[in-house]
PyMOL Python script that loads the backbone (N, CA, C, O; Angstrom):
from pymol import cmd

cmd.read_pdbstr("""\
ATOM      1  N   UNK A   1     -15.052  -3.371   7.311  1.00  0.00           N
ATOM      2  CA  UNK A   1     -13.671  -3.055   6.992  1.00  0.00           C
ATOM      3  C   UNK A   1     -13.205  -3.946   5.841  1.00  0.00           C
ATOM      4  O   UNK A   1     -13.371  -5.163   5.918  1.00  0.00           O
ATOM      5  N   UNK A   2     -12.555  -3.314   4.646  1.00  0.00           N
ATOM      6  CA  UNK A   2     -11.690  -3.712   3.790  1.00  0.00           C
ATOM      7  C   UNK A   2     -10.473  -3.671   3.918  1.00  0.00           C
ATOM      8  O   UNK A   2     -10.033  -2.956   4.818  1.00  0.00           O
ATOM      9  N   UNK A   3      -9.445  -4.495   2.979  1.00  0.00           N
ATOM     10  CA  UNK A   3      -8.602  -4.249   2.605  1.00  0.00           C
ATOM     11  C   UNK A   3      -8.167  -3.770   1.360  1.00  0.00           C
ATOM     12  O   UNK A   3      -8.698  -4.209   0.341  1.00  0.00           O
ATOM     13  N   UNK A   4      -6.916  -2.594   1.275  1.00  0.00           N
ATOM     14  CA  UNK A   4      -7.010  -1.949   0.070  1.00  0.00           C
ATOM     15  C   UNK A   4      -6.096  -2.891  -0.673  1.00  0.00           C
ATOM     16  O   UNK A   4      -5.173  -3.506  -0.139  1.00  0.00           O
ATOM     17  N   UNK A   5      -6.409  -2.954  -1.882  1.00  0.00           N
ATOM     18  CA  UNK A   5      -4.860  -3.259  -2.614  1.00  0.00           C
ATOM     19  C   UNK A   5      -4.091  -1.423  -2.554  1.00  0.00           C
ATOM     20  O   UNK A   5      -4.384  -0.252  -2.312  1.00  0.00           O
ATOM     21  N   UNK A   6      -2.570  -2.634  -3.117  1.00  0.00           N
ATOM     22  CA  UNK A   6      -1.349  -1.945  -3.148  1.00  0.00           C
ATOM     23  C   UNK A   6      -1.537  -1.057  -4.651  1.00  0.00           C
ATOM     24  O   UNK A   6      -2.238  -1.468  -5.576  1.00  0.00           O
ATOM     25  N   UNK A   7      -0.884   0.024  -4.673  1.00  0.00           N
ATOM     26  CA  UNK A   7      -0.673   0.693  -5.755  1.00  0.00           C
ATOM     27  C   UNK A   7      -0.309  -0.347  -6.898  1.00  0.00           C
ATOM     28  O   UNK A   7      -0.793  -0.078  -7.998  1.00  0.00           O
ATOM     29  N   UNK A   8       0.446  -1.457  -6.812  1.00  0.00           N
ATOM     30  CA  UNK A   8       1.285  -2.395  -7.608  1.00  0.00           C
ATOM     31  C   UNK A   8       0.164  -3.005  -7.864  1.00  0.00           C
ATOM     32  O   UNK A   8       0.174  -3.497  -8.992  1.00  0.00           O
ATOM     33  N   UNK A   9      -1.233  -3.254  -7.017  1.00  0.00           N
ATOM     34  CA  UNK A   9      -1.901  -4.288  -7.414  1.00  0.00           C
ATOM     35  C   UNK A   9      -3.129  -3.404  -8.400  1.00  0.00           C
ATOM     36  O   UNK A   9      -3.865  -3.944  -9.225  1.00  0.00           O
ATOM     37  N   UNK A  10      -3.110  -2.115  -8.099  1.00  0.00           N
ATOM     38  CA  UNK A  10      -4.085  -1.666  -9.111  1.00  0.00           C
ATOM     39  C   UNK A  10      -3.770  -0.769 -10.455  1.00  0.00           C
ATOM     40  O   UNK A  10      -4.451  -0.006 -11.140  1.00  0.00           O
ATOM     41  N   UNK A  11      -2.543  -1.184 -10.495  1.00  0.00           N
ATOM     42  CA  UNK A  11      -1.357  -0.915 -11.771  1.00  0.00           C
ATOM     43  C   UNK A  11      -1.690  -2.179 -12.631  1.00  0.00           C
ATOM     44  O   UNK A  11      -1.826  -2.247 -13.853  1.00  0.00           O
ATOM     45  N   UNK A  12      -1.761  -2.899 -11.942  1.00  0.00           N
ATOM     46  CA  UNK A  12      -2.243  -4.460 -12.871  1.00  0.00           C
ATOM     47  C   UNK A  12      -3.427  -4.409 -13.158  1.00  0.00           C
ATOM     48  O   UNK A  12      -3.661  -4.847 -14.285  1.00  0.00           O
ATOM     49  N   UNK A  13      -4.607  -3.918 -12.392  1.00  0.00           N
ATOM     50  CA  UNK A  13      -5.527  -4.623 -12.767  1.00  0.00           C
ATOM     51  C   UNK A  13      -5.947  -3.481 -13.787  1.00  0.00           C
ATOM     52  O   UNK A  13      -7.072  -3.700 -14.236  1.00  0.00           O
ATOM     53  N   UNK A  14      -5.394  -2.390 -14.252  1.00  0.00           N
ATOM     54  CA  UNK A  14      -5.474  -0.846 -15.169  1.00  0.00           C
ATOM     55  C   UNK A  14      -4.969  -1.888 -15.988  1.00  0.00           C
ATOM     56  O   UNK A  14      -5.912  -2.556 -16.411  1.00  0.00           O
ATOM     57  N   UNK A  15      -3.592  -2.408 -16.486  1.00  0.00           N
ATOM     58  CA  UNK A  15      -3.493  -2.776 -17.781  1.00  0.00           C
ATOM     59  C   UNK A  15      -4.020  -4.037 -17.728  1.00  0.00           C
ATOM     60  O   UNK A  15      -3.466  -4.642 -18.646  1.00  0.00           O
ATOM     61  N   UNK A  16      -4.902  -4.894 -17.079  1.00  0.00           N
ATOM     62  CA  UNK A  16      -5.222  -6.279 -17.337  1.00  0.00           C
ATOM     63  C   UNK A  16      -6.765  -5.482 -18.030  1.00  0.00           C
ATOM     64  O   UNK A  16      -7.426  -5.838 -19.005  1.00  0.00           O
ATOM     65  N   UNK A  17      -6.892  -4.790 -17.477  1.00  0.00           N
ATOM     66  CA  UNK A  17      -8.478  -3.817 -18.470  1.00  0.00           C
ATOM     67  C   UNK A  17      -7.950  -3.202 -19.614  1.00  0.00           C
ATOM     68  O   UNK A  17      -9.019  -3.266 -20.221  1.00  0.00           O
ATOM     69  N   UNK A  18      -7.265  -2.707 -20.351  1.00  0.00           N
ATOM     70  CA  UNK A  18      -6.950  -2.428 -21.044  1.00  0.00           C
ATOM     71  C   UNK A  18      -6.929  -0.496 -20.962  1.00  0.00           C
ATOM     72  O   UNK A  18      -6.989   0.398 -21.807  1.00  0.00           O
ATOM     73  N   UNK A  19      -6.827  -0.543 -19.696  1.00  0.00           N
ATOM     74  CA  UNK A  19      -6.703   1.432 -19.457  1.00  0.00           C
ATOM     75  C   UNK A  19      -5.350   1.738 -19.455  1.00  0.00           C
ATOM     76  O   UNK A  19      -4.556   0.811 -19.290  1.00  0.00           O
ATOM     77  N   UNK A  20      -4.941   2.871 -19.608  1.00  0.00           N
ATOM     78  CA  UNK A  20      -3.900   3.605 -19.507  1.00  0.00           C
ATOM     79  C   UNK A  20      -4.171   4.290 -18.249  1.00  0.00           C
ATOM     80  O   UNK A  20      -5.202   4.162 -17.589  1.00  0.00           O
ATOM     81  N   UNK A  21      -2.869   5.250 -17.879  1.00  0.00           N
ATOM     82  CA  UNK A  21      -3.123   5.993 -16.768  1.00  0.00           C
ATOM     83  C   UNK A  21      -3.755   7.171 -16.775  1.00  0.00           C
ATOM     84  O   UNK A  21      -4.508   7.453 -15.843  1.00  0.00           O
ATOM     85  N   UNK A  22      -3.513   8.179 -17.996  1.00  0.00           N
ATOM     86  CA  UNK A  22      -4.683   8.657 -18.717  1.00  0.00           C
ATOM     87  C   UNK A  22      -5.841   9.011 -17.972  1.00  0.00           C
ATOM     88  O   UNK A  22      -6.184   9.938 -17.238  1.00  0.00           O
ATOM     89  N   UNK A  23      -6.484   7.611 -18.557  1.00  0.00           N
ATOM     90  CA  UNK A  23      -8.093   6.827 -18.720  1.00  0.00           C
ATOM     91  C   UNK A  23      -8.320   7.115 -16.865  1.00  0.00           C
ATOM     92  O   UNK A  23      -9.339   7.679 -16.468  1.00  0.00           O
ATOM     93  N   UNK A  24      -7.243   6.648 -15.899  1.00  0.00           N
ATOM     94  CA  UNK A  24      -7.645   6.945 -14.703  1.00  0.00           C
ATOM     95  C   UNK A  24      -7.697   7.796 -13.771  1.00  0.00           C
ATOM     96  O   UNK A  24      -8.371   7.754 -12.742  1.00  0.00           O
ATOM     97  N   UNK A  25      -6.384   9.234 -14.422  1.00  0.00           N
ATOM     98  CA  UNK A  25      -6.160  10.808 -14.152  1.00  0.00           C
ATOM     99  C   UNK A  25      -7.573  11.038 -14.897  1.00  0.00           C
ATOM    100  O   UNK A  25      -8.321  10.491 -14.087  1.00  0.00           O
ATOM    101  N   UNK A  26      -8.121  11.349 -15.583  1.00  0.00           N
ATOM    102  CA  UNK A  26      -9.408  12.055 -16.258  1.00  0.00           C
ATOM    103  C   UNK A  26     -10.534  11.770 -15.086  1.00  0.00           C
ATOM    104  O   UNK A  26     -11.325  12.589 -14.618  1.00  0.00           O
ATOM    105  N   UNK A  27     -10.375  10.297 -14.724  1.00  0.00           N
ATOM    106  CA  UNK A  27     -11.831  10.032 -14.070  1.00  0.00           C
ATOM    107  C   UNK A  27     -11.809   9.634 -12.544  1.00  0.00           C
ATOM    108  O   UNK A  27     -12.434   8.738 -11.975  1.00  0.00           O
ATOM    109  N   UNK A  28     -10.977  10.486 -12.079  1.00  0.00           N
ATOM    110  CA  UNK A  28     -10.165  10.773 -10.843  1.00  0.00           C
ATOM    111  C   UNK A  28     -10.069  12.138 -10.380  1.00  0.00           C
ATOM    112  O   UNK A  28      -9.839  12.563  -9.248  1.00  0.00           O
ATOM    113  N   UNK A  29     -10.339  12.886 -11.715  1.00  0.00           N
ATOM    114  CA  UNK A  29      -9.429  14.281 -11.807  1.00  0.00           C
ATOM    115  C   UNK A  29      -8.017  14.741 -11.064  1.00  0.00           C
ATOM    116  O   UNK A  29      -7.812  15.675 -10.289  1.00  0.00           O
ATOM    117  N   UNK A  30      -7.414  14.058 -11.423  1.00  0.00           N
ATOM    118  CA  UNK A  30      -6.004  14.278 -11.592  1.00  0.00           C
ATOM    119  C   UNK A  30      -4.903  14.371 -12.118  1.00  0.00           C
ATOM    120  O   UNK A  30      -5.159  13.710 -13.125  1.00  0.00           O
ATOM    121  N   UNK A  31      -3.886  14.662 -12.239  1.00  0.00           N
ATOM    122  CA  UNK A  31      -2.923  14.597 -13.453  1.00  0.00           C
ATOM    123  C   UNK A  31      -2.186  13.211 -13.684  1.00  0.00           C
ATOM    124  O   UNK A  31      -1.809  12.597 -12.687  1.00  0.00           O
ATOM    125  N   UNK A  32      -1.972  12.715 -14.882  1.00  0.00           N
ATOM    126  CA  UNK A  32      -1.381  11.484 -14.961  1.00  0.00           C
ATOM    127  C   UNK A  32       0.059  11.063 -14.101  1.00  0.00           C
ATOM    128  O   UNK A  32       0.408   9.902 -13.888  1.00  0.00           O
ATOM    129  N   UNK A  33       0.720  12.158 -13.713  1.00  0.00           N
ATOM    130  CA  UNK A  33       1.581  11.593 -13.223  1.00  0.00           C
ATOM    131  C   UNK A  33       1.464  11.599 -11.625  1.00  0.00           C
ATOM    132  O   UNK A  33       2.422  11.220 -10.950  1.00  0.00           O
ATOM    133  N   UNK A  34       0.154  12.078 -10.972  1.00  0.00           N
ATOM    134  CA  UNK A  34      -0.124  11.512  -9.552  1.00  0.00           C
ATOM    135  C   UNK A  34      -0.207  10.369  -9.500  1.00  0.00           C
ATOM    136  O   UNK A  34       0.431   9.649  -8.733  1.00  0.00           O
ATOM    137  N   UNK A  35      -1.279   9.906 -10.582  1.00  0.00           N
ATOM    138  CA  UNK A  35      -1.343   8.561 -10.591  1.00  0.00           C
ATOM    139  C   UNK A  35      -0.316   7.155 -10.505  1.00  0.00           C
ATOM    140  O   UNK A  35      -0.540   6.000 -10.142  1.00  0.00           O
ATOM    141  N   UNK A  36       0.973   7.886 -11.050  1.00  0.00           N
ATOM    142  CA  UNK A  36       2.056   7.070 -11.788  1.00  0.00           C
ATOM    143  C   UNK A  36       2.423   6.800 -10.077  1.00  0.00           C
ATOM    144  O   UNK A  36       2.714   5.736  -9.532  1.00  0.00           O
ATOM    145  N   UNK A  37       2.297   8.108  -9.508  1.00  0.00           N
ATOM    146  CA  UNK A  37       2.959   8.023  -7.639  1.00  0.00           C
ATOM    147  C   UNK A  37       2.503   6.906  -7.334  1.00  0.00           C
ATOM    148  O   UNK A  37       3.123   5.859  -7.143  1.00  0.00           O
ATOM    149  N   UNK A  38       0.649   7.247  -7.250  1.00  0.00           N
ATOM    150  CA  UNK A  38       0.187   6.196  -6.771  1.00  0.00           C
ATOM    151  C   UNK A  38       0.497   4.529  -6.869  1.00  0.00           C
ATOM    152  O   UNK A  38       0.577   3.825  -5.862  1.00  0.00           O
ATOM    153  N   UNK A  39       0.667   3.985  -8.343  1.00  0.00           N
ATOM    154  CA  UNK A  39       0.786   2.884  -8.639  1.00  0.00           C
ATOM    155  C   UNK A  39       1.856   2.696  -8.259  1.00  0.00           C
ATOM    156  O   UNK A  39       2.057   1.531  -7.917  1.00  0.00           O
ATOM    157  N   UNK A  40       3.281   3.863  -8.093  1.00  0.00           N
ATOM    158  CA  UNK A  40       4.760   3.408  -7.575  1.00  0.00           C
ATOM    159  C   UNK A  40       5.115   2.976  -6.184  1.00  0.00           C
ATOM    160  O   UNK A  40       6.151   2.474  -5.748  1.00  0.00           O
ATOM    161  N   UNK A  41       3.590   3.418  -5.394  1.00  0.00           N
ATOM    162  CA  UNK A  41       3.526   3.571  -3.787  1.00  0.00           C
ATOM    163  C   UNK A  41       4.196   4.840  -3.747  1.00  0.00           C
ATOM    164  O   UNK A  41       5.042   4.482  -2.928  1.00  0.00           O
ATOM    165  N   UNK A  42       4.450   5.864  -3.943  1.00  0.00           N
ATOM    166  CA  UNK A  42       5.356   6.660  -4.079  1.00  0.00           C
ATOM    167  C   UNK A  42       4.552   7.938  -2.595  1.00  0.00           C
ATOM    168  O   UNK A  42       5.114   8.750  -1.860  1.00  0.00           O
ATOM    169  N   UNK A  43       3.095   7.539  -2.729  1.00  0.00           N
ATOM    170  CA  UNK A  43       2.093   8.275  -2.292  1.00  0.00           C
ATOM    171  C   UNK A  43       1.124   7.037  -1.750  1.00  0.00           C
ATOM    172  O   UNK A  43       1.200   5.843  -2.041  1.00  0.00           O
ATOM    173  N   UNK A  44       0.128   7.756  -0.807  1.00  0.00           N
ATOM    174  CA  UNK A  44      -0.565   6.883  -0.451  1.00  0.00           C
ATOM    175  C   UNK A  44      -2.010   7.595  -0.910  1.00  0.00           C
ATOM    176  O   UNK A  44      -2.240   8.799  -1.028  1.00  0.00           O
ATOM    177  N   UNK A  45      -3.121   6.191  -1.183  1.00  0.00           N
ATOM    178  CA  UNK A  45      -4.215   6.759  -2.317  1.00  0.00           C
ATOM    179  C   UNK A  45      -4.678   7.170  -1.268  1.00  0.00           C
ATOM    180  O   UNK A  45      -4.195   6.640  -0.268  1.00  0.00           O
ATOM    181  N   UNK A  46      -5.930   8.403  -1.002  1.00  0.00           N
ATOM    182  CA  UNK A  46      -6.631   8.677  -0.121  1.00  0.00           C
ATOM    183  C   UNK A  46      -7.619   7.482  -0.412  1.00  0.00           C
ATOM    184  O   UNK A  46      -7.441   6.782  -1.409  1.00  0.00           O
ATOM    185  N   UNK A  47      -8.675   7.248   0.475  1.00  0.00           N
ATOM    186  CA  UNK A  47      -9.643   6.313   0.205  1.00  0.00           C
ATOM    187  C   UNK A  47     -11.081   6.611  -0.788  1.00  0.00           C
ATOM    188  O   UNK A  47     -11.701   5.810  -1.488  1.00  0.00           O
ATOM    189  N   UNK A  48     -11.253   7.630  -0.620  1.00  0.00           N
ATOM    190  CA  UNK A  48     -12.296   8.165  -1.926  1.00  0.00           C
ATOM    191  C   UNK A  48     -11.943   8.323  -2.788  1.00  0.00           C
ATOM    192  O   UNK A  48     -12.754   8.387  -3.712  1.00  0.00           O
ATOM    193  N   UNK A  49     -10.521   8.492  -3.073  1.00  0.00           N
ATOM    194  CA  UNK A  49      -9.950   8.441  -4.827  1.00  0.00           C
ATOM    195  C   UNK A  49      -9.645   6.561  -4.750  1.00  0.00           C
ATOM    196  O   UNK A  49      -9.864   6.161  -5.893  1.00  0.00           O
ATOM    197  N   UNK A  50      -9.286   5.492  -3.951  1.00  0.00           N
ATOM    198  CA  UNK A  50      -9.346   4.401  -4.321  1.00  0.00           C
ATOM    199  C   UNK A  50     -10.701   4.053  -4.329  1.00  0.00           C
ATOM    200  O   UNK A  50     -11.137   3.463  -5.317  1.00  0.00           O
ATOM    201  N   UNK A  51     -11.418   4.313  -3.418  1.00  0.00           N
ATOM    202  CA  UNK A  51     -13.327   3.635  -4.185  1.00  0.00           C
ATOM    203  C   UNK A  51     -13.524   4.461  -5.324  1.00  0.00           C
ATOM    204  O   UNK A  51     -14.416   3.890  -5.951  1.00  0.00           O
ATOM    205  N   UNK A  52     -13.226   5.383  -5.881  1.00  0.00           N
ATOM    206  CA  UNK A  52     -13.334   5.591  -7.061  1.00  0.00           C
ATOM    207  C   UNK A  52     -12.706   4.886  -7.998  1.00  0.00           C
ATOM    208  O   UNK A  52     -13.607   4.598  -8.785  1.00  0.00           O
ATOM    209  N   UNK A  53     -11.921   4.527  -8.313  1.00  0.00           N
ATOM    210  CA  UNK A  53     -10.765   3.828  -9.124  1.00  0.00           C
ATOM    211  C   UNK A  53     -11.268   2.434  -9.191  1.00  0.00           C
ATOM    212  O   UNK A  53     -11.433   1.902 -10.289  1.00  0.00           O
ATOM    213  N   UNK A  54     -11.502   1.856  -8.165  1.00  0.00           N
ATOM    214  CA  UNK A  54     -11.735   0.354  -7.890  1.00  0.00           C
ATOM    215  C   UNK A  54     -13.625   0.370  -9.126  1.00  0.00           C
ATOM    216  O   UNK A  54     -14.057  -0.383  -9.999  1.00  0.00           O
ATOM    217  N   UNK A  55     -14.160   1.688  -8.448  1.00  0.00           N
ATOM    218  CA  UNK A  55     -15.516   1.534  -9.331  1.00  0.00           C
ATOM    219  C   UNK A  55     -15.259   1.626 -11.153  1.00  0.00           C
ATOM    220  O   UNK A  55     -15.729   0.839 -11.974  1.00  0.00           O
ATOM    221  N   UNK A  56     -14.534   2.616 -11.388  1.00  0.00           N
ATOM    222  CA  UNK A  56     -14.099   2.738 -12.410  1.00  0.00           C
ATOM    223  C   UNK A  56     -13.657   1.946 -13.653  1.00  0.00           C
ATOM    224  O   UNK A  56     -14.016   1.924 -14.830  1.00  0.00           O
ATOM    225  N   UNK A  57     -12.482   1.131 -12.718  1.00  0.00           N
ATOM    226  CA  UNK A  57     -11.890  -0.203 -13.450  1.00  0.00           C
ATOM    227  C   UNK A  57     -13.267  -1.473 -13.853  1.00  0.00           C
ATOM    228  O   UNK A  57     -13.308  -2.376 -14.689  1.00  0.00           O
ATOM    229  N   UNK A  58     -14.302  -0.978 -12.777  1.00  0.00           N
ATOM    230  CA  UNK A  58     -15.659  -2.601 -13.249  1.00  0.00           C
ATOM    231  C   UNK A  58     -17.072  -1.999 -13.919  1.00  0.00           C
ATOM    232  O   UNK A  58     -18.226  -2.428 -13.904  1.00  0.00           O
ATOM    233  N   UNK A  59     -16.320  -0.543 -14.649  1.00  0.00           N
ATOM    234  CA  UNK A  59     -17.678   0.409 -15.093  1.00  0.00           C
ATOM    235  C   UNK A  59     -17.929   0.014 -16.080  1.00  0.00           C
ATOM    236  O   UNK A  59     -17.124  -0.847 -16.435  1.00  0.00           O
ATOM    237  N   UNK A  60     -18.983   0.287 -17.031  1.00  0.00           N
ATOM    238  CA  UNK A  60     -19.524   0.459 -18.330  1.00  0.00           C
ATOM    239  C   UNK A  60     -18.619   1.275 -19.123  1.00  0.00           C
ATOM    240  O   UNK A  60     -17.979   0.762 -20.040  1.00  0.00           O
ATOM    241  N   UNK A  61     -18.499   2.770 -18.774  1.00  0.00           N
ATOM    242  CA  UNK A  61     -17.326   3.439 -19.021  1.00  0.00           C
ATOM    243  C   UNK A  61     -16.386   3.114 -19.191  1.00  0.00           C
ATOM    244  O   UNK A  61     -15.960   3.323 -20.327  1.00  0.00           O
ATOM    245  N   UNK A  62     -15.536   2.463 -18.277  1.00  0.00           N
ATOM    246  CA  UNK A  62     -14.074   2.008 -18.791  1.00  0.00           C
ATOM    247  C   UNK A  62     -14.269   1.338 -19.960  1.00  0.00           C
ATOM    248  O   UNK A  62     -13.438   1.486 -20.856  1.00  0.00           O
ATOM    249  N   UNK A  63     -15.443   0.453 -20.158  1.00  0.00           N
ATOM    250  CA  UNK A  63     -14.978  -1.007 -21.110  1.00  0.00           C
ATOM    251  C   UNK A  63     -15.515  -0.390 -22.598  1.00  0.00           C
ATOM    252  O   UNK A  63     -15.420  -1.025 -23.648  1.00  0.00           O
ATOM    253  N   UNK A  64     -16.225   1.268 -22.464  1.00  0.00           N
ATOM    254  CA  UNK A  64     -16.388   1.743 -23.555  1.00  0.00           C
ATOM    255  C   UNK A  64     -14.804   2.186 -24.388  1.00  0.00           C
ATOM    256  O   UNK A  64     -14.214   1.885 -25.426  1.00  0.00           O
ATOM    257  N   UNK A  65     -14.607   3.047 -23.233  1.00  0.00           N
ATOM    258  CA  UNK A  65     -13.066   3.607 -23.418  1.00  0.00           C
ATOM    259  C   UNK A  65     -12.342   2.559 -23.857  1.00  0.00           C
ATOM    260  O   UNK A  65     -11.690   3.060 -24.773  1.00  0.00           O
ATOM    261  N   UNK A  66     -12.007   1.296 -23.778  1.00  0.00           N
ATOM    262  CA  UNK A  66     -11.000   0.411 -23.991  1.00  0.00           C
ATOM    263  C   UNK A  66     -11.507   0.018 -25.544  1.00  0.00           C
ATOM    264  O   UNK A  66     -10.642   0.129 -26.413  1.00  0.00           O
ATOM    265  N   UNK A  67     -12.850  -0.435 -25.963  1.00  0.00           N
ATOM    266  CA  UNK A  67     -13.595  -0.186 -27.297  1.00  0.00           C
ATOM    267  C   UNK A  67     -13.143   0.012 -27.965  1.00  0.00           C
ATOM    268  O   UNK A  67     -12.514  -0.613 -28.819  1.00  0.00           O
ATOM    269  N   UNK A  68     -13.554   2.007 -27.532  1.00  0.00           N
ATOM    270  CA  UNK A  68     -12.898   3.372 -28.888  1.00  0.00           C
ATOM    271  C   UNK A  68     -11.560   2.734 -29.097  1.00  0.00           C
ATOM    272  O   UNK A  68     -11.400   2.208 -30.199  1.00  0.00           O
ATOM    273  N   UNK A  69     -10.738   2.690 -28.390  1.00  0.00           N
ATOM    274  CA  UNK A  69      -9.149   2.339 -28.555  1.00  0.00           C
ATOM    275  C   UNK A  69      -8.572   1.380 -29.503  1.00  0.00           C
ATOM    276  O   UNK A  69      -7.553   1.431 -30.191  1.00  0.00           O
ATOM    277  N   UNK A  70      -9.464   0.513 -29.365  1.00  0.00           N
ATOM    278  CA  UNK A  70      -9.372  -0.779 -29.909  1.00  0.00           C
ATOM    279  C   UNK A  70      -9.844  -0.735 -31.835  1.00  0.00           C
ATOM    280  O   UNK A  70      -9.279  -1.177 -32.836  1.00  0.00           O
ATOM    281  N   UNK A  71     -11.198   0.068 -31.598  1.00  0.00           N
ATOM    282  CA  UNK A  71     -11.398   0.400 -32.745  1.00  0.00           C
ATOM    283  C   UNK A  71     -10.672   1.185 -33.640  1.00  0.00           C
ATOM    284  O   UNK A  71     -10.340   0.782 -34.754  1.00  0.00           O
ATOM    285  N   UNK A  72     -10.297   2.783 -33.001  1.00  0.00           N
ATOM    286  CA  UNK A  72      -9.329   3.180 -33.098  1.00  0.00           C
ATOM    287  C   UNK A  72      -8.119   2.531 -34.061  1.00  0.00           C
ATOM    288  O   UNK A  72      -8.087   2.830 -35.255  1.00  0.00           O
ATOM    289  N   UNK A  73      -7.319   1.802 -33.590  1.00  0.00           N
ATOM    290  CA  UNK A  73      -6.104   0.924 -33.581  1.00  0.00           C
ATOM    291  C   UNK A  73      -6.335   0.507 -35.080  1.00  0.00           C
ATOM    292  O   UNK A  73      -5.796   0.789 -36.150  1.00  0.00           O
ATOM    293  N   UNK A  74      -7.492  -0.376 -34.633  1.00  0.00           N
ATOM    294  CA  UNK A  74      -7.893  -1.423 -36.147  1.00  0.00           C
ATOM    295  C   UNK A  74      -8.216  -0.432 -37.307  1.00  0.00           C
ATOM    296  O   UNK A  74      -7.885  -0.787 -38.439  1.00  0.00           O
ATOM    297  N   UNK A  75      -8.762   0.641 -37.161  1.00  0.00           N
ATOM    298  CA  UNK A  75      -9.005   1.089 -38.523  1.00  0.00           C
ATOM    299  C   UNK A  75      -8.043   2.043 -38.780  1.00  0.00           C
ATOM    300  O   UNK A  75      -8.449   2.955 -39.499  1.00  0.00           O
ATOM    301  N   UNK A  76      -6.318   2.160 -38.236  1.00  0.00           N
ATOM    302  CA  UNK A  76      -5.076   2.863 -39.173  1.00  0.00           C
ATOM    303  C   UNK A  76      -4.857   1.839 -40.462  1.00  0.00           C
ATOM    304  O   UNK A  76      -4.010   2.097 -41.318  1.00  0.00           O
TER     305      UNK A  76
END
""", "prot")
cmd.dss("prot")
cmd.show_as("cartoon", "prot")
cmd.util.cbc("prot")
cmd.orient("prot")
């Protein structure tokens, strides 16, 4: 048995990675503004969309996605 974090706590750790909500509706499949529920507590996460999310935020993937962005940015 775990404990989950709070919507509030994985709202932080999305922008301490440098994701948007976006980045976590796409790889969730959901629409961005479920997500927004989620992080508001507004909703409660089911548990296979939070072990997804939790994997997500410590992927290879995410830290590509945050990259492009970055690169992105720098070369306007």
């Amino acid at each position: 048995m775990y404990i989950m974090l709070r919507g509030y706590q994985l709202k932080r750790m999305r922008i301490l990675k440098g994701l948007i909500q976006d980045d976590i509706a796409k790889e969730l499949d959901v629409k961005r503004n479920y997500i927004s529920m989620l992080e508001n507590e507004q909703r409660e996460i089911p548990e296979d969309k939070y072990n997804k999310w939790i994997k997500f935020l410590n992927s290879k993937e995410a830290r590509a996605i945050v990259k492009r962005r970055s690169n992105k940015k720098s070369n306007k």
